[in-house]
Residue, then its C-alpha position, 0 to 999 in steps of 0.5 A: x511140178x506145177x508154175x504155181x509151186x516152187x522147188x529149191x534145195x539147199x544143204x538139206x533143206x528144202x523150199x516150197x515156195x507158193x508161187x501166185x503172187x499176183x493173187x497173194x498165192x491164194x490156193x487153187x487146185x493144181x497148187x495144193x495138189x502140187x504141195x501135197x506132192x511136193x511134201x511126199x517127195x520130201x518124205x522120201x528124199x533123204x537128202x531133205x532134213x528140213x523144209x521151208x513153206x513160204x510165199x513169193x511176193x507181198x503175200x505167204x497165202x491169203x487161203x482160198x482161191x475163191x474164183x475156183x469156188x464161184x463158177x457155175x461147176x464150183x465144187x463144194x467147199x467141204x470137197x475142196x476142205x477134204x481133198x486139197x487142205x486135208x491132206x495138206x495138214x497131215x502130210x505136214x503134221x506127219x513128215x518126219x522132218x521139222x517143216x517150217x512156215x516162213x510167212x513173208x507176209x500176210x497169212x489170211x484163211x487157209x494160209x494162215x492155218x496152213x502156217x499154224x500147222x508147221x512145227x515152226x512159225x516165223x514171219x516178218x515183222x511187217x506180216x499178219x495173220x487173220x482167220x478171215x472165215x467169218x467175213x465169208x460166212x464161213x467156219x475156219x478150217x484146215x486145222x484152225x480150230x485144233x491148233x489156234x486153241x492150242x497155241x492161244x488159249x481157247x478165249x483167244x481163238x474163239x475172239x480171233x475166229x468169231x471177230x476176224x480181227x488182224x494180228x501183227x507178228x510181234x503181236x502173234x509172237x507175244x500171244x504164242x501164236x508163232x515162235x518169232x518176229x524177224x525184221x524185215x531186211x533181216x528175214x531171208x538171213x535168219x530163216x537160212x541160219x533156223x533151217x540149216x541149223x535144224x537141218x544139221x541136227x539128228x533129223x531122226x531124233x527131231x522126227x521123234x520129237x515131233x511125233x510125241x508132240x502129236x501125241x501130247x494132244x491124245x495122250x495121258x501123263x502115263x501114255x505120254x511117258x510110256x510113248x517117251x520111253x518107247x521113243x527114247x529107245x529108239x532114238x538110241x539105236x541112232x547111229x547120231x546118237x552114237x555120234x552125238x555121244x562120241x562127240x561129248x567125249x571127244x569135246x567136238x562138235x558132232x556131225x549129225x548125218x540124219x541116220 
């Protein structure tokens, strides 16, 4: 595990903490081949049923480290796009568990995008988010421009992306971009209180879930409702289904155990 990404885990869920604050936890290469690792690791624990993407410090992730692509022997930034940050988005966007941004402070760039990506976006309320590409002459990556337009509408990403304006959380919340703004002195508690209640449900159910959502973006009416009856099939033959039910019965309440 590298300095520069920080592990814990707790009651099924699962923390990855960027861990270069005295840079905002830009990403650097060792950072994001350690998270690449970190969420396949987290794919194959069972003992994971949640996972938590935060940031240590003033900062969740302010993108890019730009030192790494400034040297004289600077990769190109389109290798740096298709072996750090590529890869990245997919392990998130295909971990059969809710992945969950708690974005602690500013999200500029990549690190915004990163977050975006997450199935779940929380933030302070003293956070903001910036495509921040345009200032350097760039284009937004790591999925921006598939999941912004998604969550916004297509005449808001493209202002927010072309302008490069600043979004505070309470605003982002309002404009759907992120699910929810926590006071600040309040946010360790309800992020602990989101995670562990995400991480007691049928985590097979909710990996279900999560992958007809991915398919939503493909999918016709008629795929869709094919993909949700092949997937409720499956979600049947759960042994939290069986318990999930039992419970109802019984008037209790059920103990998922992600099976």
């Amino acid at each position: 595990m590298s300095d520069f990404l920080h592990f814990s885990l707790d009651a099924g869920v699962a923390t990855l903490r960027l861990n270069r604050p005295d840079v905002f936890n830009s990403i650097n290469k060792p950072l994001a081949l350690a998270l690449q690792e970190q969420l396949q690791a987290c794919q194959q624990d069972e003992s994971v049923r949640a996972v938590v993407l935060t940031g240590t410090g003033r900062a969740f992730c302010a993108g890019q480290d730009l030192a790494e692509i400034t040297g004289p022997d600077r990769p190109e930034v389109s290798e740096i796009v298709e072996r750090h940050y590529n890869p990245i988005v997919e392990l998130i966007r295909n971990l059969e568990k809710p992945v969950v941004a708690a974005v602690n402070g500013v999200a500029a760039g990549a690190g915004a995008n990163l977050a975006l990506a997450c199935d779940v976006v929380v933030a302070k309320e003293s956070a903001s988010f910036i495509q921040a590409f345009s200032k350097i002459g760039l284009i937004p990556d790591s999925g921006g421009t598939y999941f912004l337009p998604r969550l916004v509408g297509q005449q808001r990403a493209a202002a927010l992306m072309l302008l490069g304006d600043k979004v505070g959380a309470t605003e982002a919340m309002q404009m759907g971009m992120i699910y929810k703004a926590f006071a600040d002195d309040a946010f360790d508690e309800e992020v602990t209180k989101l995670t562990q209640k995400l991480a007691a449900l049928p985590t097979r159910a909710l990996a279900y879930t999560k992958q007809l959502l991915n398919l939503s973006s493909t999918n016709d009416l008629t795929q869709q409702l094919r993909a949700e009856a092949d997937y409720q099939l499956r979600a049947g033959h759960t042994a939290d289904y069986q318990e999930g039910v039992a419970a109802f019965m019984e008037k209790r309440q059920p103990v998922f155990k992600g099976q």
